[in-house]
N, C-alpha and C positions, 0 to 999 in steps of 0.2 A: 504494500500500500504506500508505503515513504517514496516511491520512483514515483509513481503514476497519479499520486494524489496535487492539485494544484490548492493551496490556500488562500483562493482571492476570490471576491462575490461573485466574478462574471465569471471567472473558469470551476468552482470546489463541484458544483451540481454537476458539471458535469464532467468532471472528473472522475467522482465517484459512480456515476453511470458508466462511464467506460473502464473502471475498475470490475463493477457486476457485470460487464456484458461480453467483451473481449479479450480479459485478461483471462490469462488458464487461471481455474480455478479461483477468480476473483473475488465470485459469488463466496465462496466455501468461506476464503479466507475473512471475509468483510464480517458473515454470520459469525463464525468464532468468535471475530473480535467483539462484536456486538454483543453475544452473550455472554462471553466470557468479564465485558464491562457490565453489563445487568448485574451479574453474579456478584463482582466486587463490590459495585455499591449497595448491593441489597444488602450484603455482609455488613457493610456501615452503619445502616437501620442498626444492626445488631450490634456494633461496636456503641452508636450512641444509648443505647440502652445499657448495657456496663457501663460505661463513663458518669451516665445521672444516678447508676447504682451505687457505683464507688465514691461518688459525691459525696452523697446522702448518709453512707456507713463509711465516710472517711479512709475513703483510699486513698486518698491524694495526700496523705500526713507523710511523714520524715519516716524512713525513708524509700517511698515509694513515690515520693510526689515529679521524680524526673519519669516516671514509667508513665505517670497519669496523664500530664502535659504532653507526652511524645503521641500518646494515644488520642487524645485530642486533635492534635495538629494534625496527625493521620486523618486523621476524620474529615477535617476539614480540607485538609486538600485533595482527599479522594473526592466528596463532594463538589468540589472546586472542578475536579476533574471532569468529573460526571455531567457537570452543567456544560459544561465547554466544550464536551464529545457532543451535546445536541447541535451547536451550532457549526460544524465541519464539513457536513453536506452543503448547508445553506438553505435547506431547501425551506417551504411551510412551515414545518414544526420545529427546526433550526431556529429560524427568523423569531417565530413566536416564544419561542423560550428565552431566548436571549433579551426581549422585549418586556417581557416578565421579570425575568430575574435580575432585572437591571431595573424593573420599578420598583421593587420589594425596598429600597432606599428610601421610595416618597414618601415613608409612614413617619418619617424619623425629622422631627419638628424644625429645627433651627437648618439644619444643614441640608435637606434633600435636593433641593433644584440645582446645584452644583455638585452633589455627589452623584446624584444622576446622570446626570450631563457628562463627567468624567467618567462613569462606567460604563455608558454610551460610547464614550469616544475609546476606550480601551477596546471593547470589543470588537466596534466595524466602523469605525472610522467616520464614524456621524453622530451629529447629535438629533438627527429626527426617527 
C-alpha cells in the first residue's frame, strides 16, 4: 500500500481504488489492514476501561504510575490513529469524520473557533 497509495484530496480516492482493483492482491491486503485496524482499536474500548478501572482503585500510585501514563498515551494515540485511518481514502465517510472530529472542539467555551480552525487546517488544509 506505501508505493501505490497517493496522500493528496485529488489523487488518495483514487489511489486507493487502484490499490483494490489492479494491484495483485490489493483487495486482500487493504481488508487485513482494515481489520486488523478495527481489531486494534476495539482493543482500546478495552484498554480505556482498565485505565478508569485503575483510576478509581489506584493504579496509577508509586510505583506503577509510569505503567498507567504509558497506557494512557497508548490509548490515545491508537485512537488518534484510528481517526486519521478514516480520512486516507478521502472518500464520504473520510471527509465526514474528519469534519466531526475536528468539531468535537466547539463544545469547549473560551477557545473553540480557533482551535477548530487549526485542527481544520492540520488535517486538509482548509478551514471550511
Amino acid at each position: 500500500m506505501t508505493f501505490y497509495y497517493r496522500p493528496t484530496v485529488t489523487e488518495a480516492f483514487f489511489s486507493v481504488q487502484y490499490i483494490m482493483t489492479e494491484v495483485n492482491f490489493g483487495w486482500l491486503i487493504r481488508a487485513v489492514h482494515r481489520w486488523s485496524a478495527s481489531m486494534m482499536v476495539s482493543s482500546n474500548d478495552d484498554l480505556a476501561r482498565i485505565s478508569c478501572v485503575s483510576h478509581l482503585t489506584g493504579g496509577f500510585k508509586n510505583p506503577r504510575e509510569l505503567t498507567w501514563v504509558t497506557g494512557v498515551v497508548l490509548g490515545v494515540l491508537t485512537a488518534s490513529f484510528g481517526v486519521t485511518g478514516y480520512s486516507l481514502p478521502w472518500d464520504q465517510i473520510g471527509y465526514w469524520a474528519v469534519k466531526i472530529v475536528t468539531g468535537v472542539p466547539d463544545a469547549i467555551p473560551v477557545i473553540r473557533s480557533p482551535l477548530v480552525e487549526l485542527l481544520r487546517e492540520l488535517c486538509n488544509g482548509a478551514t471550511n
